[in-house]
PyMOL Python script that loads the backbone (N, CA, C, O; Angstrom):
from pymol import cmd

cmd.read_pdbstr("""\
ATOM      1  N   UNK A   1      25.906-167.846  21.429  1.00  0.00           N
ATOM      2  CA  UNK A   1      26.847-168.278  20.426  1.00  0.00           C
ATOM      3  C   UNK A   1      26.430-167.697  19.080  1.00  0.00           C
ATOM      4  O   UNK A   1      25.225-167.690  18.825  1.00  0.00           O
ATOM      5  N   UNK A   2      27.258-167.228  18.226  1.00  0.00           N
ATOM      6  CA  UNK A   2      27.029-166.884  17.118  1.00  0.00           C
ATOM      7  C   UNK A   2      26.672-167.862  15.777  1.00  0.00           C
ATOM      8  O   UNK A   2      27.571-168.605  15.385  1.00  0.00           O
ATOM      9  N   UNK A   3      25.636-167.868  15.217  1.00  0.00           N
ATOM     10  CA  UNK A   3      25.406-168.516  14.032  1.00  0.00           C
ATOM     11  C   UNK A   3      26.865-169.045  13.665  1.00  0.00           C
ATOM     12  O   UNK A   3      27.581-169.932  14.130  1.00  0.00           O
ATOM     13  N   UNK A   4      26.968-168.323  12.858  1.00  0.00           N
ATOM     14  CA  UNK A   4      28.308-168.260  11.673  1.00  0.00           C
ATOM     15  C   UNK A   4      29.287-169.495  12.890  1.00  0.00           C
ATOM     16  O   UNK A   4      29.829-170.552  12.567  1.00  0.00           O
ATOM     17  N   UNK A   5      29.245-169.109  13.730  1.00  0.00           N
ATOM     18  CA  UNK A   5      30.673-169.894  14.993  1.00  0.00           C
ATOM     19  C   UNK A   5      30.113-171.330  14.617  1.00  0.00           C
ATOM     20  O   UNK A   5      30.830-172.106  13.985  1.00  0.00           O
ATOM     21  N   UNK A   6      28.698-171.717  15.047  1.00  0.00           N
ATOM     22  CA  UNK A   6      28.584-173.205  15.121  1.00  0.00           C
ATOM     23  C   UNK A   6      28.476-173.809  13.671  1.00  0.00           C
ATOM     24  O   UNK A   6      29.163-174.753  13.281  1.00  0.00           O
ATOM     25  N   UNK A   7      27.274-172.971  12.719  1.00  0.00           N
ATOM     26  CA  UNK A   7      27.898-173.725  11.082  1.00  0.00           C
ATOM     27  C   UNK A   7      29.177-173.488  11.088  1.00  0.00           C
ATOM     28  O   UNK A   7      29.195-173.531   9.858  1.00  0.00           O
ATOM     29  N   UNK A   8      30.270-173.276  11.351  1.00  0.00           N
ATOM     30  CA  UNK A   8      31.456-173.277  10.619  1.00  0.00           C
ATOM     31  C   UNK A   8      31.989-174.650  11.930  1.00  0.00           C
ATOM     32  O   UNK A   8      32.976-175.268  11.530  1.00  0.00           O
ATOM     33  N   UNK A   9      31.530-175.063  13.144  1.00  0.00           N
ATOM     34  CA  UNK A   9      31.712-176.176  13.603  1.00  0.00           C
ATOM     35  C   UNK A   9      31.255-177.257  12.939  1.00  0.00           C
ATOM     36  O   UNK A   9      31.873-178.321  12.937  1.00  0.00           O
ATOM     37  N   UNK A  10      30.061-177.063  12.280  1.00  0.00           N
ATOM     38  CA  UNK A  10      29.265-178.155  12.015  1.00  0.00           C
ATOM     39  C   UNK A  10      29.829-179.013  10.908  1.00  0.00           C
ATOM     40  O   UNK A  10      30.062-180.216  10.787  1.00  0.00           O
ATOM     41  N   UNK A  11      30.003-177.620   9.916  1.00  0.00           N
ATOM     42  CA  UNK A  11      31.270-178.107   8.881  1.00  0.00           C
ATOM     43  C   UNK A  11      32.861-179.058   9.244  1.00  0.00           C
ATOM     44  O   UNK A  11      33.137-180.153   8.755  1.00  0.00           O
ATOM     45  N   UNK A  12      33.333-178.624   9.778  1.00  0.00           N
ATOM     46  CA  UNK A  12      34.497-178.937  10.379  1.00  0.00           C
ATOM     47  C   UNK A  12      34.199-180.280  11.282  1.00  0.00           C
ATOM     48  O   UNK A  12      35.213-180.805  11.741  1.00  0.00           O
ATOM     49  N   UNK A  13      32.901-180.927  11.608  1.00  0.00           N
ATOM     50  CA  UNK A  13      33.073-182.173  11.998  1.00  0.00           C
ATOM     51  C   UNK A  13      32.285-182.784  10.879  1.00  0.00           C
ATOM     52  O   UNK A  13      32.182-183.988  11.113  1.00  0.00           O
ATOM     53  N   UNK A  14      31.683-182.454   9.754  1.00  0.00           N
ATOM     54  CA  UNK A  14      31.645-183.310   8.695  1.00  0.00           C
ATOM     55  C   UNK A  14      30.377-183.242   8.124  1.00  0.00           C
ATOM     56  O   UNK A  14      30.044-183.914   7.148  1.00  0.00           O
ATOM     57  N   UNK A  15      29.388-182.149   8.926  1.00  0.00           N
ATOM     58  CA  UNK A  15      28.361-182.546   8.714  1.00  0.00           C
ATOM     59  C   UNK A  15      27.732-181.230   7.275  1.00  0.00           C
ATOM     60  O   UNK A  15      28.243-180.126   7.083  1.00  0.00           O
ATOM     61  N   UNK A  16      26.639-181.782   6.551  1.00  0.00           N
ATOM     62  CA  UNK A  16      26.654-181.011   5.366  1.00  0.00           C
ATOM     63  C   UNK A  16      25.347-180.395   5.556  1.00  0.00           C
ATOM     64  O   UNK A  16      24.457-180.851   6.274  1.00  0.00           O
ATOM     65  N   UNK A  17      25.286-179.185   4.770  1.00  0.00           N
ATOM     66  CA  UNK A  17      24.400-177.946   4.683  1.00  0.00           C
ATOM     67  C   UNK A  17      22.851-179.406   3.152  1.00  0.00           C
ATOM     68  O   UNK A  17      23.071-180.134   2.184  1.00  0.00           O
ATOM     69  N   UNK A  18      21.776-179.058   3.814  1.00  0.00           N
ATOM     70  CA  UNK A  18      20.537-180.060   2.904  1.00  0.00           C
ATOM     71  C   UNK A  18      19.971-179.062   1.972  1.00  0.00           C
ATOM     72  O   UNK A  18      19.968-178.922   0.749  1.00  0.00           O
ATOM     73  N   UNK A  19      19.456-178.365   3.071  1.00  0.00           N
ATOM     74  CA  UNK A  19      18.205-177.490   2.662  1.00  0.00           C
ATOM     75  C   UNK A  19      17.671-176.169   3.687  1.00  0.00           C
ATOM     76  O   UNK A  19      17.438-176.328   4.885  1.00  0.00           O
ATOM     77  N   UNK A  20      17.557-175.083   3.093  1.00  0.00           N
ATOM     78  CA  UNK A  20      16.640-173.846   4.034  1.00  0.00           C
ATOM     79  C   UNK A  20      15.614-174.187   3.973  1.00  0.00           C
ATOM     80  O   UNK A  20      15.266-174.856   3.000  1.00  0.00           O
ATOM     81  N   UNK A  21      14.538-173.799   5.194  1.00  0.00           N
ATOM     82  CA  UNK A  21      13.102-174.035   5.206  1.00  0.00           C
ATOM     83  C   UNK A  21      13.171-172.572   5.620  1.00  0.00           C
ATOM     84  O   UNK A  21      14.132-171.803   5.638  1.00  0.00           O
ATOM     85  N   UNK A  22      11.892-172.394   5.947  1.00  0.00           N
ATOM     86  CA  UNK A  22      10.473-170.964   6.466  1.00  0.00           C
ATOM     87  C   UNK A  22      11.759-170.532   7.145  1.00  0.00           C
ATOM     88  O   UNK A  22      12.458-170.064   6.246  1.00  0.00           O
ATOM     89  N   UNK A  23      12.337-170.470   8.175  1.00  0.00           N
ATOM     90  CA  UNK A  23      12.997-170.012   9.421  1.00  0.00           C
ATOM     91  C   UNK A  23      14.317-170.596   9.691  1.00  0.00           C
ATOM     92  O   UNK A  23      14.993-170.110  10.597  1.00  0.00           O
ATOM     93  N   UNK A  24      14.901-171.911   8.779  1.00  0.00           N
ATOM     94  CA  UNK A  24      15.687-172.466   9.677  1.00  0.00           C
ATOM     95  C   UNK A  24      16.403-173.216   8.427  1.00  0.00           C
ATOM     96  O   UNK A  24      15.759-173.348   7.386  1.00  0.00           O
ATOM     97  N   UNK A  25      17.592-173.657   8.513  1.00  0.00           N
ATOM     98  CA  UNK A  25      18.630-174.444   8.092  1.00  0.00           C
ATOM     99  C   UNK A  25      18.785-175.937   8.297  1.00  0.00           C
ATOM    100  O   UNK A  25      18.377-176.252   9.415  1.00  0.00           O
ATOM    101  N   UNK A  26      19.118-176.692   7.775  1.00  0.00           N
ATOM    102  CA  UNK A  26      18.606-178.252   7.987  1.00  0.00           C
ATOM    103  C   UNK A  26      19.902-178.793   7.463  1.00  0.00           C
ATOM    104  O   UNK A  26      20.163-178.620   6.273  1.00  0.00           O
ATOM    105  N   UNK A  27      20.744-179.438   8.251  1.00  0.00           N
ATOM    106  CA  UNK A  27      22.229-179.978   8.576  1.00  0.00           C
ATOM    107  C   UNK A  27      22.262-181.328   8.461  1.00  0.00           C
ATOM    108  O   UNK A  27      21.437-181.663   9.310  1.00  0.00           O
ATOM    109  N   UNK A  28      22.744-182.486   7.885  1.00  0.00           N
ATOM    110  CA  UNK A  28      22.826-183.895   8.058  1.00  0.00           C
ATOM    111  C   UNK A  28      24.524-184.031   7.861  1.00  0.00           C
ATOM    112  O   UNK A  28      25.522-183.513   7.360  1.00  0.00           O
ATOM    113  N   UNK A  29      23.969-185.238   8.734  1.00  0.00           N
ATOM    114  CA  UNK A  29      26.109-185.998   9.078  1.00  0.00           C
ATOM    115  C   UNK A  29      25.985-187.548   8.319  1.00  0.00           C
ATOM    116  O   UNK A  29      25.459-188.601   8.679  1.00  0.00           O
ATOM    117  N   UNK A  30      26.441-187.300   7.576  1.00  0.00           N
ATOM    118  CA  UNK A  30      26.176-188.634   6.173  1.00  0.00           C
ATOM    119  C   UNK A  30      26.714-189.780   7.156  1.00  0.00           C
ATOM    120  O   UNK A  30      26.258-190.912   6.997  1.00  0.00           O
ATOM    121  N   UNK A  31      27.997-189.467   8.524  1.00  0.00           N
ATOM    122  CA  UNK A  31      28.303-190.547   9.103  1.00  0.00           C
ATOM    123  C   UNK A  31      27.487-191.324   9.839  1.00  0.00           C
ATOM    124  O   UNK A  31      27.226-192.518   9.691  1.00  0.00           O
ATOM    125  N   UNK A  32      27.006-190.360  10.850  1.00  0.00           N
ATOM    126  CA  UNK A  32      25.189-190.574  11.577  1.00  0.00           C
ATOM    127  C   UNK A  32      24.262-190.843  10.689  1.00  0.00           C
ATOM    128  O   UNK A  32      23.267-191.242  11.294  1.00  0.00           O
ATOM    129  N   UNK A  33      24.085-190.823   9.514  1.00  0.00           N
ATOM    130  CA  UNK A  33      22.674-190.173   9.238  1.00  0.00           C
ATOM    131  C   UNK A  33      21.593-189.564   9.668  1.00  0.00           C
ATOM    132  O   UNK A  33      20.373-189.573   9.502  1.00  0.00           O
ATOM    133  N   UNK A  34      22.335-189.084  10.214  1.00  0.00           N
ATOM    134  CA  UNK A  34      21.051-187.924  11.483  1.00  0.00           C
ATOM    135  C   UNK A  34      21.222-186.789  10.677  1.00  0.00           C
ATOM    136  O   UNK A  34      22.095-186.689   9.814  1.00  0.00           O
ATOM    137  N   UNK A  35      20.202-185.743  11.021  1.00  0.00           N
ATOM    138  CA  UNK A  35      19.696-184.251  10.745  1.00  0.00           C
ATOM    139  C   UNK A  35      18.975-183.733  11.549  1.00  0.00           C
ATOM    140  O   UNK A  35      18.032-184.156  12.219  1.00  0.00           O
ATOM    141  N   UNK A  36      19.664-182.379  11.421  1.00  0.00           N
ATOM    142  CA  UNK A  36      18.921-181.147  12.404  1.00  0.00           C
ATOM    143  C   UNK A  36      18.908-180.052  12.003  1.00  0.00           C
ATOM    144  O   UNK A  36      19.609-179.806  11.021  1.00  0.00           O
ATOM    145  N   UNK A  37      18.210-179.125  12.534  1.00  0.00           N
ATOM    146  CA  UNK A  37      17.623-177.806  11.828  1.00  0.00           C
ATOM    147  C   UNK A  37      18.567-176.941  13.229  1.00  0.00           C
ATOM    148  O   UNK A  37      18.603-177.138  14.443  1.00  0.00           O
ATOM    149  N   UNK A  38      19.510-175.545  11.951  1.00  0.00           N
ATOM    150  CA  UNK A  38      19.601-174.517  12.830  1.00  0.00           C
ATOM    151  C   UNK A  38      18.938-173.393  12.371  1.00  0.00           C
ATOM    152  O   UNK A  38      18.928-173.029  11.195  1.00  0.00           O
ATOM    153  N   UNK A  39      18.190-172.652  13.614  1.00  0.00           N
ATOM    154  CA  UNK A  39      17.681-171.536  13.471  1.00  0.00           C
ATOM    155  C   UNK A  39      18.308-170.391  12.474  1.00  0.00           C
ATOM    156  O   UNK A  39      19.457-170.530  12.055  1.00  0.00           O
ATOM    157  N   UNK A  40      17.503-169.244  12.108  1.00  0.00           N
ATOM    158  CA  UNK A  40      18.418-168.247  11.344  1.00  0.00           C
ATOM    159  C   UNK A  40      17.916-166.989  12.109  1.00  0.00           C
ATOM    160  O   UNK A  40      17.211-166.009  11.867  1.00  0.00           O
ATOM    161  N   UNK A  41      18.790-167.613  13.390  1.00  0.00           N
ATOM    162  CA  UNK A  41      18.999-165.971  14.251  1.00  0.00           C
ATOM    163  C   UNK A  41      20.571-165.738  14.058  1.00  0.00           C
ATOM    164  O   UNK A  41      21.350-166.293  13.284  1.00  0.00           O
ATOM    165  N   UNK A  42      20.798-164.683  15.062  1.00  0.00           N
ATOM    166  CA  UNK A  42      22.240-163.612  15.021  1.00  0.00           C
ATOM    167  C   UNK A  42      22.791-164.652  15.994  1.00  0.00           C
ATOM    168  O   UNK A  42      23.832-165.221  15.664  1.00  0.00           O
ATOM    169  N   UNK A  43      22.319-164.908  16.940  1.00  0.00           N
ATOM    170  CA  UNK A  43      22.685-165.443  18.294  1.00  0.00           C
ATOM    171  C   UNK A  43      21.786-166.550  18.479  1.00  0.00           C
ATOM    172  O   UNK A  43      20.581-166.491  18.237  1.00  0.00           O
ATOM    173  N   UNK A  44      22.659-167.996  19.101  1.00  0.00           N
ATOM    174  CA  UNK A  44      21.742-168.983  19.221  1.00  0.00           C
ATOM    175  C   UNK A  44      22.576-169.257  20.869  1.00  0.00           C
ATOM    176  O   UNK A  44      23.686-169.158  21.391  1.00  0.00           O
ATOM    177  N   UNK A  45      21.523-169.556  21.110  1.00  0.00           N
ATOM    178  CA  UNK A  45      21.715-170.249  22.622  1.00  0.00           C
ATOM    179  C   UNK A  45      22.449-171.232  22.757  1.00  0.00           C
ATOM    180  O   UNK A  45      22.428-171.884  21.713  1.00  0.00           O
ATOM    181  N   UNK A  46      23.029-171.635  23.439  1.00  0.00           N
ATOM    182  CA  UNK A  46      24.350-172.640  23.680  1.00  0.00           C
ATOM    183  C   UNK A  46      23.680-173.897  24.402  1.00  0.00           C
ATOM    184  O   UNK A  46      24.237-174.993  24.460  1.00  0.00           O
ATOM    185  N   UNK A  47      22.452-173.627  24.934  1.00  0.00           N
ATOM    186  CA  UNK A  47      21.966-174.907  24.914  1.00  0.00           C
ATOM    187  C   UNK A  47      21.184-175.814  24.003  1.00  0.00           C
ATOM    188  O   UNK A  47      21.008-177.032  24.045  1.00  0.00           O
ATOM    189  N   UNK A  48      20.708-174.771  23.062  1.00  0.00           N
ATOM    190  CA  UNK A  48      20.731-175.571  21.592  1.00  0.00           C
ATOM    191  C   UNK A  48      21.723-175.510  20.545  1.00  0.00           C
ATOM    192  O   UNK A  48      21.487-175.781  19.368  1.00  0.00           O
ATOM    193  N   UNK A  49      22.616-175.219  20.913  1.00  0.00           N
ATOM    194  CA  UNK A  49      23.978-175.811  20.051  1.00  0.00           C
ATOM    195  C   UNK A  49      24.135-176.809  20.548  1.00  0.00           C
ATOM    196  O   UNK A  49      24.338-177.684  19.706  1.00  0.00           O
ATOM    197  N   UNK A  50      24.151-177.245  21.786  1.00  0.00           N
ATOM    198  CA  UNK A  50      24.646-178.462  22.611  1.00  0.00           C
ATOM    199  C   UNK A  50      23.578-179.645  21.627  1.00  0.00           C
ATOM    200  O   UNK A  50      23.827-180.675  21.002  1.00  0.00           O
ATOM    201  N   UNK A  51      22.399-178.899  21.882  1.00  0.00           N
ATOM    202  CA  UNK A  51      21.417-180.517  21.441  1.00  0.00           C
ATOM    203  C   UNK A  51      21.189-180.358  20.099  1.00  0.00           C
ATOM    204  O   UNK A  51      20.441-181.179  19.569  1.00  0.00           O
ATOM    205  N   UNK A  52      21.818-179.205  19.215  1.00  0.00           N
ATOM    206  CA  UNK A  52      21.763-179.292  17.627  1.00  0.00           C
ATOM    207  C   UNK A  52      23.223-180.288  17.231  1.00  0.00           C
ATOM    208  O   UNK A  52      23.200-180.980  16.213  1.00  0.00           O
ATOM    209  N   UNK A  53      24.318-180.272  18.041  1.00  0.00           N
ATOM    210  CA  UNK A  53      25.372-181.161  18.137  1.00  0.00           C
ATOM    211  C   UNK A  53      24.981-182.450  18.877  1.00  0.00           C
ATOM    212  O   UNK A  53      25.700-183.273  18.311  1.00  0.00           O
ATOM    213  N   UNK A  54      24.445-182.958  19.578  1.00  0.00           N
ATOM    214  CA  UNK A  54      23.699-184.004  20.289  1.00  0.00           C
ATOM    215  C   UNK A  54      22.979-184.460  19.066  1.00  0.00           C
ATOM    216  O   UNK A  54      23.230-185.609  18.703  1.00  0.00           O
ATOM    217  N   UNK A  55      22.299-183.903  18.506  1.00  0.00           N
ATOM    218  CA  UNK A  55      21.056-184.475  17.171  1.00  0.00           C
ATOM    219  C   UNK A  55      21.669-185.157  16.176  1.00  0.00           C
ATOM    220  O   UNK A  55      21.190-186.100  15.547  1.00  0.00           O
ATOM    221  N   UNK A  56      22.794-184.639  16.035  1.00  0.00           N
ATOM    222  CA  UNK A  56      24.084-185.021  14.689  1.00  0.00           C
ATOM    223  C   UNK A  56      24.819-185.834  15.345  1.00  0.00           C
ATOM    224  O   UNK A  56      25.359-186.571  14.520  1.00  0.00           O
ATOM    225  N   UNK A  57      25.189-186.146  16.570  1.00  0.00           N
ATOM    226  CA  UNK A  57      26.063-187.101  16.746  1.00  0.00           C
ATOM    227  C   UNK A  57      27.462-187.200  16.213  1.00  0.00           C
ATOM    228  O   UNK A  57      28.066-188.017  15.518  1.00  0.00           O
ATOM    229  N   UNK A  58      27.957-185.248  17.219  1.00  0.00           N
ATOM    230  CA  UNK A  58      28.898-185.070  16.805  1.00  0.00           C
ATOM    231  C   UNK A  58      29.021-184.561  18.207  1.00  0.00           C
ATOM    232  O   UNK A  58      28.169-184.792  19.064  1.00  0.00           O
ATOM    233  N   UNK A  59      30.668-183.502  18.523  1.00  0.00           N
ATOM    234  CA  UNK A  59      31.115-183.764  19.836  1.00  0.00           C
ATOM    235  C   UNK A  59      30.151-181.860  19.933  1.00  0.00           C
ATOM    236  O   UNK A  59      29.472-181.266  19.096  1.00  0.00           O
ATOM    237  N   UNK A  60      30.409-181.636  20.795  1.00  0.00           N
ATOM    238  CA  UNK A  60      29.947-180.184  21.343  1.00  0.00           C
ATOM    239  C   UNK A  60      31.060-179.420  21.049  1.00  0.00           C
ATOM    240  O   UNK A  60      32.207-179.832  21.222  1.00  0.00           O
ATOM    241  N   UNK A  61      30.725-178.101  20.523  1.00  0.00           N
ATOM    242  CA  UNK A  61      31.899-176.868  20.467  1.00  0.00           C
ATOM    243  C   UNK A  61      31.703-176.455  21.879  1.00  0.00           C
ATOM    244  O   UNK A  61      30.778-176.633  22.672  1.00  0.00           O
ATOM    245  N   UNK A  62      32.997-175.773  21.966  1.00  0.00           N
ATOM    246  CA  UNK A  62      33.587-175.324  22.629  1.00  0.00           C
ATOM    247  C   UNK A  62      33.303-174.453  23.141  1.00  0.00           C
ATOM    248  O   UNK A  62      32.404-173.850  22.554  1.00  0.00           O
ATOM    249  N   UNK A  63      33.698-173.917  24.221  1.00  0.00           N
ATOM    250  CA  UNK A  63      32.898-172.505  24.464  1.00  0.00           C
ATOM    251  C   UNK A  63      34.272-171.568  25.526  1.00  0.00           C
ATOM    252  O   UNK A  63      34.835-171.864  26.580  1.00  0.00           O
ATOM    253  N   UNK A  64      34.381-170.341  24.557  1.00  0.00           N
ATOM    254  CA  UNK A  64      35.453-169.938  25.114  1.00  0.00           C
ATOM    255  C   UNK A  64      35.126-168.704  26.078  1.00  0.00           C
ATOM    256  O   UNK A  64      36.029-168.162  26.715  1.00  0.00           O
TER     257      UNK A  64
END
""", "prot")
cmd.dss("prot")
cmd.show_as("cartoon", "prot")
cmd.util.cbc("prot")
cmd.orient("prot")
C-alpha cells in the first residue's frame, strides 16, 4: 500500500497528523484517544495498515 493512500485514509476517518520522530509519523484519533506511528517508507505493508488502523480504532481501508 502506498504511504500517501493510507494518510489520506487516516485523515478522512478523523484522525490527526501529532508529530514526526527519527523514522516515523505519529497519528492520534481525538475520538479514541489512541495513537500510532506510520513508517516513512514508499510502500507499507497492508498488514500494518490493518493494525496501524486497529491501533486508532478506526475501520480498515480498503484494498482494491
Amino acid at each position: 500500500m502506498n504511504r500517501k493512500d493510507l494518510i489520506r485514509h487516516l485523515n478522512s476517518e478523523g484522525c490527526i497528523f501529532l508529530r514526526e520522530g527519527a523514522k516515523h509519523s505519529v497519528f492520534f484519533n481525538p475520538l479514541t484517544r489512541r495513537s500510532s506511528t506510520v513508517p516513512r517508507h514508499h510502500e507499507i505493508n497492508n498488514h500494518l495498515a490493518k493494525k496501524i488502523c486497529q491501533d486508532l480504532g478506526i475501520k480498515s481501508i480498503k484494498k482494491n
